[in-house]
C-alpha positions in Angstrom: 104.0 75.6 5.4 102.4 77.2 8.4 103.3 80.8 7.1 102.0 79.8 3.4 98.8 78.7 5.3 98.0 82.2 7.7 98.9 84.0 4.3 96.5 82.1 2.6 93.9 82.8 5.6 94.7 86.6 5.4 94.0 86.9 1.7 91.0 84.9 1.9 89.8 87.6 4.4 90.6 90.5 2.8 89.0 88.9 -0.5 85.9 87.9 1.7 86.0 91.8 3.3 86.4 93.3 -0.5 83.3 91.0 -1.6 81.1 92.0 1.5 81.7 95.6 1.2 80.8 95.0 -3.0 77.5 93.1 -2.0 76.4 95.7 0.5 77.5 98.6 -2.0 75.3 96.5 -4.4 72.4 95.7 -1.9 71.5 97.9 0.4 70.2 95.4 2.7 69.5 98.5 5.4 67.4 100.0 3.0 65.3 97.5 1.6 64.9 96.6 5.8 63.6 100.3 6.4 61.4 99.6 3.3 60.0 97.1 4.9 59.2 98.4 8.2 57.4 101.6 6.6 55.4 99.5 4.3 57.0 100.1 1.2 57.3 97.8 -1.3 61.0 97.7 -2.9 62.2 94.6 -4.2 66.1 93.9 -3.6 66.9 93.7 -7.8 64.6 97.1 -7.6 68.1 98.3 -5.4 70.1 96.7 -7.3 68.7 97.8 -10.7 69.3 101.9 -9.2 73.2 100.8 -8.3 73.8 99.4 -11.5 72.2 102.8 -13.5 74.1 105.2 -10.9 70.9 106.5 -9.0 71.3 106.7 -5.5 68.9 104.3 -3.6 68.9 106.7 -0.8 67.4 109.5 -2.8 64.8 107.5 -4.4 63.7 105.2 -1.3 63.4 107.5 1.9 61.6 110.1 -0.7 58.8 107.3 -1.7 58.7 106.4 1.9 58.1 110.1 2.8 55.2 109.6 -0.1 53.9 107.0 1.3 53.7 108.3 4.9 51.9 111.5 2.9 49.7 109.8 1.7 50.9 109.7 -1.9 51.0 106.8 -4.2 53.9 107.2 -6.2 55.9 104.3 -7.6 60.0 104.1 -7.8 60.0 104.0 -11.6 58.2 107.6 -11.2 61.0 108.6 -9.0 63.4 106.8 -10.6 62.5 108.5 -14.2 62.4 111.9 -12.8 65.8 112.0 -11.6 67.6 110.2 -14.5 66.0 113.3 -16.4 67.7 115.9 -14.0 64.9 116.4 -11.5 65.1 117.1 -7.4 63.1 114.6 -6.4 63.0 115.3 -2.6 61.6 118.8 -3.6 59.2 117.3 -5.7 57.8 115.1 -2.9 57.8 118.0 -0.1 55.7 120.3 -3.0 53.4 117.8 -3.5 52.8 116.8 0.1 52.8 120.9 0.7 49.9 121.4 -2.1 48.1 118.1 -0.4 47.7 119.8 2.8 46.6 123.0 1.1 44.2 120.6 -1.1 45.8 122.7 -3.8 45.5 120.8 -7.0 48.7 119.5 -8.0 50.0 116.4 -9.2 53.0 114.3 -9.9 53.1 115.0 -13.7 52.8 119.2 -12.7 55.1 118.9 -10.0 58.1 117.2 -12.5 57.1 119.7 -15.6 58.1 122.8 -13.4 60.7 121.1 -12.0 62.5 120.2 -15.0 61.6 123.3 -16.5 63.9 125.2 -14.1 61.6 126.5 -11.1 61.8 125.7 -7.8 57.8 123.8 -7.3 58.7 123.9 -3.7 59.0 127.5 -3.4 55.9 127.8 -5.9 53.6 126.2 -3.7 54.5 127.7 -1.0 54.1 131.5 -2.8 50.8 130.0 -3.5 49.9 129.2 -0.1 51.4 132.2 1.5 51.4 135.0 -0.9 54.6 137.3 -1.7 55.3 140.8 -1.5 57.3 142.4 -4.9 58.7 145.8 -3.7 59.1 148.1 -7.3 62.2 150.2 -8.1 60.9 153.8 -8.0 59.0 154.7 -11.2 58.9 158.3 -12.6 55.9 159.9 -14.4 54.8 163.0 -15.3 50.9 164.6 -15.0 49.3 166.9 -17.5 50.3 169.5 -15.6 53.9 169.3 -16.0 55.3 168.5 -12.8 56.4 164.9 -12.5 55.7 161.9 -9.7 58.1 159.0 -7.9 56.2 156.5 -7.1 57.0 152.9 -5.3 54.6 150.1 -5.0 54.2 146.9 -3.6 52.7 144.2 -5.2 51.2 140.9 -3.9 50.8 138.0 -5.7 49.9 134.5 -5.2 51.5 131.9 -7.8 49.5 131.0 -10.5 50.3 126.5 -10.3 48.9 126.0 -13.9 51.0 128.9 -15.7 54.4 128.3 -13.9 55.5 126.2 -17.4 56.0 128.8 -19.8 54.7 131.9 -17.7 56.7 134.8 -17.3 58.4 135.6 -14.2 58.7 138.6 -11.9 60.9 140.7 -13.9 57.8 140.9 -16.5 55.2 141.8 -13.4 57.7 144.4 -12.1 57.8 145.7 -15.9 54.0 145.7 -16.2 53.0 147.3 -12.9 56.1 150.6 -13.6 54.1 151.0 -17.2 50.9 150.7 -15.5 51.8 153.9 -12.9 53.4 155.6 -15.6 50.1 155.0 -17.5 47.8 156.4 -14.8 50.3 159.0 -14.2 50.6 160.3 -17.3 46.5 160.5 -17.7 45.5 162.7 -14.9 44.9 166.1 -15.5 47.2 167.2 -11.9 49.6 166.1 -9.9 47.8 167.5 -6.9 45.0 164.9 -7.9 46.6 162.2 -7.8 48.7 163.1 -4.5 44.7 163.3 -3.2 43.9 159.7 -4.1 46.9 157.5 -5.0 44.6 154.5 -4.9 43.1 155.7 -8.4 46.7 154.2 -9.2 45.9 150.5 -7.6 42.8 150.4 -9.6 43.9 151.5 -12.7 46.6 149.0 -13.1 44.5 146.4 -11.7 42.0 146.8 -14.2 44.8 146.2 -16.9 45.0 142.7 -16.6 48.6 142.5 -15.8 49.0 138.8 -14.6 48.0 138.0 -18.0 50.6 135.2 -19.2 52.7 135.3 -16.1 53.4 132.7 -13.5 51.8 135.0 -10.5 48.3 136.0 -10.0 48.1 139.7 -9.0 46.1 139.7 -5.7 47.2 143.7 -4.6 48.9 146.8 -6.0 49.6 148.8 -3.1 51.0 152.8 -3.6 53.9 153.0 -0.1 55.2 156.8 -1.1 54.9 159.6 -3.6 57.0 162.1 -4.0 57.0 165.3 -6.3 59.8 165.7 -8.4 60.9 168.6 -11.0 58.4 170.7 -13.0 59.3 169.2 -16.5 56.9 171.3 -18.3 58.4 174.2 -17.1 61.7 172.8 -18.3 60.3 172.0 -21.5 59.0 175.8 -22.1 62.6 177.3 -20.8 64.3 175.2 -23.5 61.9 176.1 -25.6 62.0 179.5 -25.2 66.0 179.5 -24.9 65.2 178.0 -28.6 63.3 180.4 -29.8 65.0 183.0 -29.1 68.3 181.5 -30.8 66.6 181.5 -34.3 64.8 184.7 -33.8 68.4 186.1 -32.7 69.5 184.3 -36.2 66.8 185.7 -37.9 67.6 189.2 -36.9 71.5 188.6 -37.7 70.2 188.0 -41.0 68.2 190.7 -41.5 71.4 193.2 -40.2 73.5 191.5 -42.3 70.5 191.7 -45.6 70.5 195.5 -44.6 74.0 196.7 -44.3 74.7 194.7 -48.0 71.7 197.0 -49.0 73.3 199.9 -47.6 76.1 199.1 -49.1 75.2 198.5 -52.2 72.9 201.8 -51.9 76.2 203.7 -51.3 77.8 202.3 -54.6 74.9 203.4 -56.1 75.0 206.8 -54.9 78.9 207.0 -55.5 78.2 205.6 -59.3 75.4 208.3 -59.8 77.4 211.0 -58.3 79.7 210.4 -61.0 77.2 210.4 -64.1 76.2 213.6 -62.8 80.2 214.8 -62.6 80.1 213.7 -66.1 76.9 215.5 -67.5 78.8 218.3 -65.5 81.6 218.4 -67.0 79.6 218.3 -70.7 78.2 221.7 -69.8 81.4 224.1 -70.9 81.4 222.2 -73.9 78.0 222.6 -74.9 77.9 226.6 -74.1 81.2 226.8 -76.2 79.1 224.9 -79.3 76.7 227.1 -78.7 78.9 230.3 -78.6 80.5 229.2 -82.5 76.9 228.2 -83.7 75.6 230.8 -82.9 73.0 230.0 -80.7 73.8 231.4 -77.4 75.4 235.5 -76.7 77.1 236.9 -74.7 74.3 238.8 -72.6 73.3 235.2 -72.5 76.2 233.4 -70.6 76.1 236.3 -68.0 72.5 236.6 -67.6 72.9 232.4 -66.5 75.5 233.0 -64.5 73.8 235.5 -62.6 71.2 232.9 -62.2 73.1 230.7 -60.5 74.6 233.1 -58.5 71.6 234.3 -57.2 70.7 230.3 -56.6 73.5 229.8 -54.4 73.5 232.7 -52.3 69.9 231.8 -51.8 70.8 228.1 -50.9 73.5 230.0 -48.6 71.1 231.8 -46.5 68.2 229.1 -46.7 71.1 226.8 -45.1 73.8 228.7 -42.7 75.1 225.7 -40.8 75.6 223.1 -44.2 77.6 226.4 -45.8 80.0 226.5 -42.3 80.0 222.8 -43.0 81.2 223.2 -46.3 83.9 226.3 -45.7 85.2 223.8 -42.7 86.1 221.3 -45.2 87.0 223.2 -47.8 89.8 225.1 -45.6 90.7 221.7 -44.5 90.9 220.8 -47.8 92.8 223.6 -48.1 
């Protein structure tokens, strides 16, 4: 009986242990006391109420009574709503107390939207409050004159509160400001001139309206270096003349090959009317034998023509020595 009785005892205390740990897990009685003693109302069911839909008291109770002590008059269903929803409340709180002490104008309602939407309201106000530096990647342009610019700027901006939902972020400023220098680049007449002032650069872009839309508010667009790079436009006119010189070398190939088909086709021609006049030639014997049966042509005649032509190429003999050496070459060769 006595062992039946201290087992009894034993399980009674563990049960009571098991059911004290449940109620403080339940309650937090500590808490609700340090509630109290910051003047913050939170009702015990309030705790309880939290337990029972899985939000830590913790969060939502020391960040209403860092409100409170700010200053802020929040309530723990605001809190409470903003984190079921997937919100960082303690951020929330220290951006809202940060924007109250820089009487920037931001309230709970802001504060939750750019939270939620994905952007740290924290960092935002503090941008806001201390503005930040965007160094740009090097951007490449090229003047009028040809020879083409590296620039690197840096930009500050200050973050525009009221355009953080739904504003574009830095990538787009950094995008804006390289087309902007590339812009101003591009329009003045010499590199030299812009090397001179680089500040016609800041103004330029600044008058372009670049933090239109975006989440930052361009205060700045400072030029830190310039360098010179490669003349382009003399590139351009050395591939442009390597061009033009291919298709005029085509040009002339075409031509060559137009004339030696013309030359050749000349030569045919010569070789074709070469042999007509072999063939009126060869006509000749014929016709002064019709003429010797008809009749029409003597004796005294026939020599009388060939004395002609003896006489005409003794005469082309002299007139032209070297073409009859010519000719006696190849005809011994012939030979």
């Amino acid at each position: 009986m006595e062992f039946s009785n201290s087992a009894l005892i034993l399980v009674a205390a563990f049960g009571g242990l098991i059911l004290l740990f449940i109620f403080l897990y339940f309650v937090p009685v500590n808490l609700w006391i340090t509630a109290i003693f910051a003047n913050v109302k939170v009702g015990i069911g309030e705790l309880i109420g939290m337990r029972i839909r899985k939000v830590p008291p913790s969060i939502i109770v020391n960040s209403l009574i860092t409100a409170t002590k700010a200053g802020l008059a929040l309530t723990t269903n605001e809190l409470e709503t903003h984190y079921l929803a997937g919100g960082n409340v303690p951020n929330v709180i220290r951006a809202l107390i940060s924007a109250d002490k820089a009487n920037i104008n931001l309230s709970f309602k802001q504060a939750t939207a750019i939270d939620l939407a994905g952007r740290d309201v924290f960092e935002a106000v503090q941008i806001s409050v201390n503005p930040k530096v965007i160094n740009t990647p090097s951007v490449a342009a090229v003047a009028a004159d040809g020879i083409q610019l590296i620039a690197k700027a840096r930009v500050t901006v200050r973050a525009n509160i009221a355009q953080l939902v739904g504003g574009s972020g830095e990538d787009t400023i950094l995008a804006r400001v390289g087309e902007g220098i590339v812009t101003s680049i591009g329009s003045a007449k010499t590199h030299k001139s812009v090397l001179e002032n680089p500040d016609k650069i800041s103004k330029l872009v600044l008058e372009r309206g670049l933090d239109a839309g975006t989440a930052f508010e361009i205060l700045s667009i400072d030029i830190a270096d310039i360098d010179v790079g490669t003349n382009i436009g003399a590139k351009l006119q050395i591939d442009q003349a390597s061009a033009d010189l291919k298709v005029a070398e085509a040009k002339a190939e075409e031509r060559r090959a137009m004339a030696v088909a013309l030359e050749q086709e000349m030569k045919a021609r010569n070789v074709e009317m070469r042999a007509k006049v072999v063939e009126a030639e060869a006509e000749v014997p014929k016709a002064i034998s019709e003429a010797f049966r008809s009749g029409n042509l003597g004796i005294m005649d026939y020599y009388k023509m060939e004395n002609i032509k003896s006489d005409t190429e003794m005469r082309d003999a002299i007139a032209k020595p070297d073409e009859g050496k010519k000719g006696d070459g190849k005809s011994k060769g012939e030979k």
